[in-house]
C-alpha positions as CSV (number, residue, x, y, z in Angstrom):
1,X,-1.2,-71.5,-20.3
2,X,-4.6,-73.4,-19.1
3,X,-6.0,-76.4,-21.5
4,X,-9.4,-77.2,-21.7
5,X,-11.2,-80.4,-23.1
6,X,-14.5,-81.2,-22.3
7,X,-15.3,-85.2,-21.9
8,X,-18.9,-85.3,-21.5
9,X,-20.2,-84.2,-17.9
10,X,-16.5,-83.6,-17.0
11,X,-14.6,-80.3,-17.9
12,X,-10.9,-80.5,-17.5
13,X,-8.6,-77.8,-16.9
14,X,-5.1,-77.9,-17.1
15,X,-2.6,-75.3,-15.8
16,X,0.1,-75.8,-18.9
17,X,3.3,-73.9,-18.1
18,X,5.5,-77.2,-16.9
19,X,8.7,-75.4,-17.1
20,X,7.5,-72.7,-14.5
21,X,5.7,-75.7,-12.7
22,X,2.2,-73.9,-13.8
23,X,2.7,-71.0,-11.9
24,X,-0.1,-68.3,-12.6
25,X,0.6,-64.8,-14.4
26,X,-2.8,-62.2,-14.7
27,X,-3.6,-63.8,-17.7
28,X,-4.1,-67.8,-16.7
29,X,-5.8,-66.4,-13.7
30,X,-8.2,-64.7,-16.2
31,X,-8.1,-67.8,-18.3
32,X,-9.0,-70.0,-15.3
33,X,-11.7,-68.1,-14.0
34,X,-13.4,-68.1,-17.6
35,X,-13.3,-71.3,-18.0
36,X,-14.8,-72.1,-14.6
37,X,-17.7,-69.9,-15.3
38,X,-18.6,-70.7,-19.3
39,X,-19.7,-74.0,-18.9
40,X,-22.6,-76.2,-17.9
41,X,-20.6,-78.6,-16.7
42,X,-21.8,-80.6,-13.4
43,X,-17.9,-81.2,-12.4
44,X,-14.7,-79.4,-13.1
45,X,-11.8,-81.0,-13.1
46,X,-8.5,-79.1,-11.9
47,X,-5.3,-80.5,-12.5
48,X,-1.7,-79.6,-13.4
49,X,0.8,-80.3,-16.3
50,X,4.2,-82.2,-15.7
51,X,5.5,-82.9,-12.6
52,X,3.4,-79.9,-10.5
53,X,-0.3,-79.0,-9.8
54,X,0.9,-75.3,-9.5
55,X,3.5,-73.3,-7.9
56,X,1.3,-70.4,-7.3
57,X,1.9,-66.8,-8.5
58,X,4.5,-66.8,-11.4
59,X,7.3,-65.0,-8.8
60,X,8.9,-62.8,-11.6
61,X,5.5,-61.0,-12.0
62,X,5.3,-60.5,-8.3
63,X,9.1,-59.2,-8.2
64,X,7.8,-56.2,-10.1
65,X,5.0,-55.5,-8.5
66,X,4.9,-52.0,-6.2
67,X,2.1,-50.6,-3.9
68,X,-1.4,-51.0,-5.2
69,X,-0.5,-53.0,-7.8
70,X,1.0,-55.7,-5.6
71,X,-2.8,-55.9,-4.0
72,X,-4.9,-55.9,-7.1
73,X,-2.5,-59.2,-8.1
74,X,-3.4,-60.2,-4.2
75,X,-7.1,-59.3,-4.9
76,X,-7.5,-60.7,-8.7
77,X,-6.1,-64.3,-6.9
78,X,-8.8,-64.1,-4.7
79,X,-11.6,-63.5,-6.5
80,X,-10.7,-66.3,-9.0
81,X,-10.7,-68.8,-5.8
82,X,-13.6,-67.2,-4.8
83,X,-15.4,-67.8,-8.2
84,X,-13.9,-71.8,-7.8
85,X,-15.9,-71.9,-4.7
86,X,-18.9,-70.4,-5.2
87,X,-19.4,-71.6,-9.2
88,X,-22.2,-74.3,-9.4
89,X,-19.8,-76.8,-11.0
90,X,-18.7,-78.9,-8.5
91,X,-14.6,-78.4,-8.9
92,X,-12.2,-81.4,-8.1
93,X,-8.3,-80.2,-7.5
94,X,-6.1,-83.9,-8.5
95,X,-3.0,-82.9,-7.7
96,X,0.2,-85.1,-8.4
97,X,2.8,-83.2,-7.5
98,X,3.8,-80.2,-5.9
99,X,1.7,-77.4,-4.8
100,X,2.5,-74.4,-3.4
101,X,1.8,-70.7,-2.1
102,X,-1.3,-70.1,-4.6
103,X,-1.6,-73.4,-6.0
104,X,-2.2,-74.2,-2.4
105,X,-4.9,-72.0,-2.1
106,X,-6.8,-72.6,-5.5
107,X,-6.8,-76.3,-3.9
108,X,-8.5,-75.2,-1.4
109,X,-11.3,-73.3,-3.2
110,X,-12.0,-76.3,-4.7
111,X,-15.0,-78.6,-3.5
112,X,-12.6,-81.7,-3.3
113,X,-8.8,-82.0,-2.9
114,X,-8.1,-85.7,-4.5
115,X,-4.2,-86.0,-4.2
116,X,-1.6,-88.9,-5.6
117,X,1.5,-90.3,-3.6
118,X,3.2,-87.8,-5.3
119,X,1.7,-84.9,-4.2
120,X,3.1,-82.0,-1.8
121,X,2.0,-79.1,-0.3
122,X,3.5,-76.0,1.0
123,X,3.1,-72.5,1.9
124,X,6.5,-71.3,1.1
125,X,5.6,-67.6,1.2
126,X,7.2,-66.8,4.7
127,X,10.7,-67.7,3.4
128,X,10.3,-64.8,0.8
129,X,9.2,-62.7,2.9
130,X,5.5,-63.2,2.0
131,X,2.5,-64.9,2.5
132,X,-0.5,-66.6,0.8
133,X,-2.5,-63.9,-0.2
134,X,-5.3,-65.8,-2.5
135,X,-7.6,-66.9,0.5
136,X,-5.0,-69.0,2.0
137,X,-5.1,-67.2,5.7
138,X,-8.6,-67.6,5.1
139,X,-9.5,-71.4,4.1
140,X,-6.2,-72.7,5.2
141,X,-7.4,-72.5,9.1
142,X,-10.6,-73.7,8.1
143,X,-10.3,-76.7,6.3
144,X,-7.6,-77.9,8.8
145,X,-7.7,-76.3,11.5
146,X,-6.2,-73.1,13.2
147,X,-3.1,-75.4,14.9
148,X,-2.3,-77.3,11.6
149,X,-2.6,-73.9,9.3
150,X,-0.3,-72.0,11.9
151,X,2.4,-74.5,11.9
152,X,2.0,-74.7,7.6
153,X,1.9,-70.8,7.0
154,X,4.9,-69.9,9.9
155,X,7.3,-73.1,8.9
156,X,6.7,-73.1,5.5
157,X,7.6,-76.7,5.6
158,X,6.9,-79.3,2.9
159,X,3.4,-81.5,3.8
160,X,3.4,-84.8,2.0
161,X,0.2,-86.6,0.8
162,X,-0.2,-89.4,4.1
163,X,0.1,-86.5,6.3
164,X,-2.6,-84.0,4.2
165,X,-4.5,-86.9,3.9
166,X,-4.3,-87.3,7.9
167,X,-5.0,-83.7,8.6
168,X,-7.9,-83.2,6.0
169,X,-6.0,-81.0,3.7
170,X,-6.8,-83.7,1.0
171,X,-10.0,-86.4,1.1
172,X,-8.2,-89.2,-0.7
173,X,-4.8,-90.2,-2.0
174,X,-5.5,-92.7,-5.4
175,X,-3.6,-93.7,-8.3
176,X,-5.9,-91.6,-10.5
177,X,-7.8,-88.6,-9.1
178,X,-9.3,-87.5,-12.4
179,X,-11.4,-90.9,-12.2
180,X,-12.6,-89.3,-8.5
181,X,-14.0,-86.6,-10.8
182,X,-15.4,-88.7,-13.0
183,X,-17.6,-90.7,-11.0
184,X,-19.1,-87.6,-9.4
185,X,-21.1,-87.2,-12.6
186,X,-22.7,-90.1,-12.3
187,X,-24.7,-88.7,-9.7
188,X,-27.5,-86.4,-10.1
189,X,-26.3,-83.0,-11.2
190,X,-29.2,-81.0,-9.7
191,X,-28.6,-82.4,-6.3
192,X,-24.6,-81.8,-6.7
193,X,-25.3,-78.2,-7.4
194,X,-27.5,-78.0,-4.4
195,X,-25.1,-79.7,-1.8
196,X,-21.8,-77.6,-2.9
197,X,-24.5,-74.9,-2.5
198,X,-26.2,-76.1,1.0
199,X,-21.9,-76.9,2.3
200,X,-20.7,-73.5,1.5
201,X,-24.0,-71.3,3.1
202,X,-22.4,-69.0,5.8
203,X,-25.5,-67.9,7.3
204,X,-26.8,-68.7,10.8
205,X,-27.8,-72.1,11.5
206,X,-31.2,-72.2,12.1
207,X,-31.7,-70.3,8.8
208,X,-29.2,-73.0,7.2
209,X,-31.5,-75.6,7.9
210,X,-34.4,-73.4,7.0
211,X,-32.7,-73.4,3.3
212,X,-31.5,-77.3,3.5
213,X,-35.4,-77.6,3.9
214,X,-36.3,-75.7,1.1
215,X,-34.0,-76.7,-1.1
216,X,-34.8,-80.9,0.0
217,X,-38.4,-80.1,-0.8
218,X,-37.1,-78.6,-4.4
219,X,-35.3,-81.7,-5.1
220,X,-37.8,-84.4,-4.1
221,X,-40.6,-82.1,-6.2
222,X,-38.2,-82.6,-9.7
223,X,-36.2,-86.4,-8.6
224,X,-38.2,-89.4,-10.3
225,X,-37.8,-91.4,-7.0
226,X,-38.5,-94.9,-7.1
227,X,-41.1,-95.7,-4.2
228,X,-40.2,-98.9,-3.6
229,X,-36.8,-98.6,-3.5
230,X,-35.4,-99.1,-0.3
231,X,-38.2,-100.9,1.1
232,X,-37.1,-103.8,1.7
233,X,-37.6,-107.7,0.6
């Protein structure tokens, strides 16, 4: 159900249920959101097996779902995209191939969405009568925009990668996302800590800055910076 190898820096998870196009029962949600938090990794890697990054909930679970039950499922979603976000490890989605409903919206808890020519989005929930229920009214509107979000979530239509791409639902589209992650940890892992940390604050402005302060002095107090660099000839 998820796979997990650790290559270095880099821990790689892999949704592995390719002939249900990864979708997510209670127990890979679970799985996923242990694996996020037990390591030390500086980058997590996100991706899915075969020919899907994740279809989202696993739809014959949901079928059987009544009343409170339905939002615990809704609830338990959430709080593993919330633990995505907020985890220290910066987390890369690569997604080649098609993601929808909650595979959507575990791509958008992540820190970077690095997608292939292959890739597809859609939230399909409205055509089941349904919706995204794991964050997705939440981040959707935020990461592209109230407009963009409304016309995804009410159509339900299929986004390809050049148009995510143009509306900043993805950063990139490469022939190999996973080398995206990859280089990430060449950088310094205290200061990638600190900027998924400093992008995410939600407090007022002024005390934002306040933080970013705090947490520049922090930084420059621990990096072994090289006065001359920079400097010139």
């Amino acid at each position: 159900m998820l796979s997990i190898t650790d290559e270095g820096s880099l821990r790689v998870l892999t949704l592995d249920r390719p002939d249900r196009r990864n979708a997510l029962m209670p127990a890979g949600l679970d799985a996923l959101e242990r694996a996020v938090v037990e390591t030390d990794a500086p980058v997590i890697y996100l991706r899915g097996a075969g020919d899907a990054f994740c279809a989202g909930a696993d739809l014959d679970v949901v079928a059987d779902l009544e009343g409170e039950d339905a939002g615990a499922f809704a609830e338990r979603g959430q709080a593993v995209a919330r633990t995505i976000e907020t985890n220290d490890s910066v987390v890369v989605a690569g997604i080649d191939g098609a993601a929808r409903g909650g595979g959507v919206e575990l791509a958008l808890a992540c820190d970077l969405r690095i997608a292939t020519e292959r890739a597809t989005f859609a939230e399909t929930g409205v055509t089941l009568g349904l919706f995204g229920a794991w964050g997705g009214t939440v981040r959707l509107p935020r990461v592209v925009g109230e407009g963009e979000a409304m016309d995804i979530a009410l159509s339900g239509r299929v986004v390809d990668a050049e148009a995510a791409l143009r509306m900043g639902l993805v950063s990139r589209v490469v022939d190999d996302p996973k080398a995206v992650a990859e280089s990430l940890t060449d950088n310094d892992h205290g200061a990638l800590a600190t900027l998924k940390e400093r992008m995410r604050d939600t407090a007022p402005p002024e005390t934002q800055e306040q933080r970013e302060a705090e947490a520049f002095a922090q930084l420059v107090e621990r990096a072994p910076l090289d006065r001359n660099a920079g400097a010139g000839e």
